[in-house]
N, C-alpha and C positions, 0 to 999 in steps of 0.2 A: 068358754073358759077364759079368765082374763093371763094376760101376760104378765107373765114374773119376766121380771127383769134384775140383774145381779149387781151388786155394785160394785166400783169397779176396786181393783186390791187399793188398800191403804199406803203411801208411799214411805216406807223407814226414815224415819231422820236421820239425817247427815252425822256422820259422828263431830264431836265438837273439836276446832283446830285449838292446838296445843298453842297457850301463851306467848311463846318464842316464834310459833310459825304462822302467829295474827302480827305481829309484831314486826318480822321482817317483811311480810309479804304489804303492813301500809308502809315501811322505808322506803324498800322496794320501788313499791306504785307510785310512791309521790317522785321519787329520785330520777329515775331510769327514761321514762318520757321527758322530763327538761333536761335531763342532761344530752341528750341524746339532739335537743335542739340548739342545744349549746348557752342553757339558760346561765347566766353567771354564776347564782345562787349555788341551782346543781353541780357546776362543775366545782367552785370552791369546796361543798361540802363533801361530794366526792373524793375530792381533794385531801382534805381532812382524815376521812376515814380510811383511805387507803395506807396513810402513813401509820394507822393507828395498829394494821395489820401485824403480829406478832407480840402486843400487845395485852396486858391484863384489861380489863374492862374498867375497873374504875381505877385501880393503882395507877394508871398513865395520866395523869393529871391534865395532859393534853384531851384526855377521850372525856373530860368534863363537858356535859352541856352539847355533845353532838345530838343528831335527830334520831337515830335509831336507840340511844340510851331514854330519850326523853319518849318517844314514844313508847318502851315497853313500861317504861313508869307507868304514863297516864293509864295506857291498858291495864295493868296489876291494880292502880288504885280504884278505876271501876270496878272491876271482879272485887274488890273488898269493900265497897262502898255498897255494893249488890248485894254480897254476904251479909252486910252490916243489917240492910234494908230486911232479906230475910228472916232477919232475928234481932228484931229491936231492942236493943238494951241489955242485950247477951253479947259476952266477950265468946270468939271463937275456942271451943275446946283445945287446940294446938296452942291456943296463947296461956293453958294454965297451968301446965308445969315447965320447967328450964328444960326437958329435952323436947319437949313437942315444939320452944320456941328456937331449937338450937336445929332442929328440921327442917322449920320452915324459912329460917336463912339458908341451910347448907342448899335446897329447892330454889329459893332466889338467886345464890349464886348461879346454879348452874343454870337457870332461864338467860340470866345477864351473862355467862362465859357462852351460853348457844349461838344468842341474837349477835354479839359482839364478833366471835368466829367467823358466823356467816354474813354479816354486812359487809364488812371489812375485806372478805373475800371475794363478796361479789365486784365491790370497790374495785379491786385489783384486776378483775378478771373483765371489768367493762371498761376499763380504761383506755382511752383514745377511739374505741369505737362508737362512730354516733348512727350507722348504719343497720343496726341489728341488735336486739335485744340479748345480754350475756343470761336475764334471769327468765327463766320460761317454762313453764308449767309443763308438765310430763316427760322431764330431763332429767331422772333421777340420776343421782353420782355412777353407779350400775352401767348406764346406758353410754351414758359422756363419756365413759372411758373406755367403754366397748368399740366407742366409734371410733375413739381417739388410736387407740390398739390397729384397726383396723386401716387407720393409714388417709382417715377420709375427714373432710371439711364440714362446716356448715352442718344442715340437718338435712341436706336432701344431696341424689343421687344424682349428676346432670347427665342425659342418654350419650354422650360422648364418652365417657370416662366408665359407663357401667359394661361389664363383659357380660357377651353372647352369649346364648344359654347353646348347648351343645346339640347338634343337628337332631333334628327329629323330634327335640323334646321342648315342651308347651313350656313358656318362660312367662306366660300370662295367670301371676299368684296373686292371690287376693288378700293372704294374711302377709307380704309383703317379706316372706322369708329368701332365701335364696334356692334356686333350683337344688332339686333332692340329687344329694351324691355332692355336692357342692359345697365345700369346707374353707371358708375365709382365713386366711394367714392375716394372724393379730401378732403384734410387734411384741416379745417379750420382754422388752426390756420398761415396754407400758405395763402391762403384767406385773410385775417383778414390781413396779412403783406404787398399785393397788394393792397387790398381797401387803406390801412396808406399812401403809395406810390402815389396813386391817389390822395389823399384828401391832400399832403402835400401843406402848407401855402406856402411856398419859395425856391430856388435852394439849397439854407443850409442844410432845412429838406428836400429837394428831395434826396439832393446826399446822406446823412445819408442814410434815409432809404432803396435807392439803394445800397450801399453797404453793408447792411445787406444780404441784396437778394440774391447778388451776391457771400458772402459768402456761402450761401447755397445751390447756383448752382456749384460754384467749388466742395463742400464737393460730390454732385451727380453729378458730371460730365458731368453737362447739359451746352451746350454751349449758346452764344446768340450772334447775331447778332449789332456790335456794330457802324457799320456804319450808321444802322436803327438807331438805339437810338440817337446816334449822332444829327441827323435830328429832330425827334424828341425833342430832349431836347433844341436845339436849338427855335422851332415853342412854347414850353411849355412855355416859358420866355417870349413869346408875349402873356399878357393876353387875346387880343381876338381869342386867338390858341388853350388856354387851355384847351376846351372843344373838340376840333377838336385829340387835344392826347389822352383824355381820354377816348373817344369814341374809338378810335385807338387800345389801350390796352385794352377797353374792350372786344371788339368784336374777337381782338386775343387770347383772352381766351378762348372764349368760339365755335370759329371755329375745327372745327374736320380736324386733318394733318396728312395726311397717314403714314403709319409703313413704317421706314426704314428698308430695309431688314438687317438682322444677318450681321456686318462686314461691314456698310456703313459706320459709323463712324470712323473704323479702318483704311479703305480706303481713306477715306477724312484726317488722320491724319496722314497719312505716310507726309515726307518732299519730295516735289516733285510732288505731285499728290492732297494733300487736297488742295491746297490752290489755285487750278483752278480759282473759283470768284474773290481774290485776284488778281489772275495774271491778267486776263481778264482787270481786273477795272485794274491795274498798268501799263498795254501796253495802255490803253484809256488813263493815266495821260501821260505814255511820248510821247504817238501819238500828245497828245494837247501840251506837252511844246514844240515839235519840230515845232509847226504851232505858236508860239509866239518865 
């Protein structure tokens, strides 16, 4: 009898990254490694954009012409240039009556208030450090402030500074929680700065109180994840999304994320080597501009 052989399962496609979180994430990449080398370029436009912080996106006449606005342009006009390609000589249905095109602005605004939110933040939040990445893939807002709550630096644990697990019992975990019975005192009044953040009324008081936050993850050295945010902050702006973020941030709080080992973050902060996610996600952006 001959062998049957199975093939092996098909792999799902990746879901597609939201406009705003392709967008930040080439800023980002291009930004984050020269500045970090202290490229002129990067620190001027750094520069730029931090001041741009608290900011409307285009009403600030200053934020004309920066590289995180120009970038989400050129990305928005291939996605349309692509739509176009799919349907030659057809106007898109959103462009045939006055509310399908008063949609598809009130949609561009908020891509442009997300991207603009989160660069500009990041801006702030990386400022003066050339030693360590502020934007870093699997740092959801959730997690940043969990650590921040809980009194600790950086992303990892150094065995000086972590307490003994209580006689007898095995402190060798592999999902990287804390010993069972073992309840971490998180600072309330971090608490109390995230619940504000959650419950804020509009993008105004979001972004205020985000850059509160973010002051106080540069001060400890906690990075975050700003392509996430990006995405987020974008779905936040759609009231009926609002609960779908909140939930979001809650539940990254309160999820338990394994200890990076001593020198991960050092690792991921060298230029050349932290910004792996980065790259990945910037070879996917020019693999798609060359297929447009």
């Amino acid at each position: 009898m001959g062998r049957t052989t199975s093939s092996p399962p098909a792999k799902k496609p990746r879901p597609a990254l939201s406009l705003p979180r392709r967008s930040v994430l080439r800023t980002i990449g291009k930004l984050q490694t020269e500045y970090r080398s202290e490229q002129s370029w990067a620190v001027g436009a750094v520069a730029q954009l931090r001041r741009e912080a608290g900011r409307d996106a285009h009403t600030s006449p200053s934020a004309w012409g920066l590289i995180h606005l120009e970038d989400l342009t050129h990305l928005r006009e291939q996605e349309q240039a692509s739509a176009a390609d799919e349907t030659p000589g057809r106007a898109e249905p959103r462009y045939f009556t006055s509310a399908g095109y008063a949609a598809q602005e009130q949609l561009e605004l908020r891509e442009d208030t997300a991207v603009h939110l989160a660069v500009t933040l990041w801006a702030l939040h990386q400022q003066s450090i050339r030693d360590a990445s502020m934007h870093m893939p699997a740092w959801p807002l959730g997690r940043a402030v969990r650590r921040l709550a809980h009194q600790k630096t950086g992303t990892h644990d150094t065995p000086a500074t972590a307490s003994p697990p209580p006689a007898g019992q095995n402190s060798d975990r592999t999902d990287g929680t804390s010993p069972v019975g073992k309840v971490e005192e998180a600072s309330d009044s971090v608490r109390r700065r995230f619940v504000r953040i959650g419950v804020s009324s509009d993008t105004d008081v979001l972004g205020s109180r985000l850059r509160e936050m973010t002051l106080l993850l540069r001060a400890a050295r906690i990075p975050l994840d700003y392509g996430l945010l990006a995405d987020q902050l974008l779905r936040w702006q759609d009231h009926n999304q609002q609960d779908d973020v909140r939930r979001s941030w809650g539940r990254e709080y309160h999820r338990r994320y394994p200890s990076s080992p001593e020198g991960a973050d050092k690792e991921a902060a060298a230029p050349g080597s932290g910004e792996q996610a980065e790259s990945h996600c910037a070879e996917d952006l020019e693999s798609a501009d060359a297929d447009t």
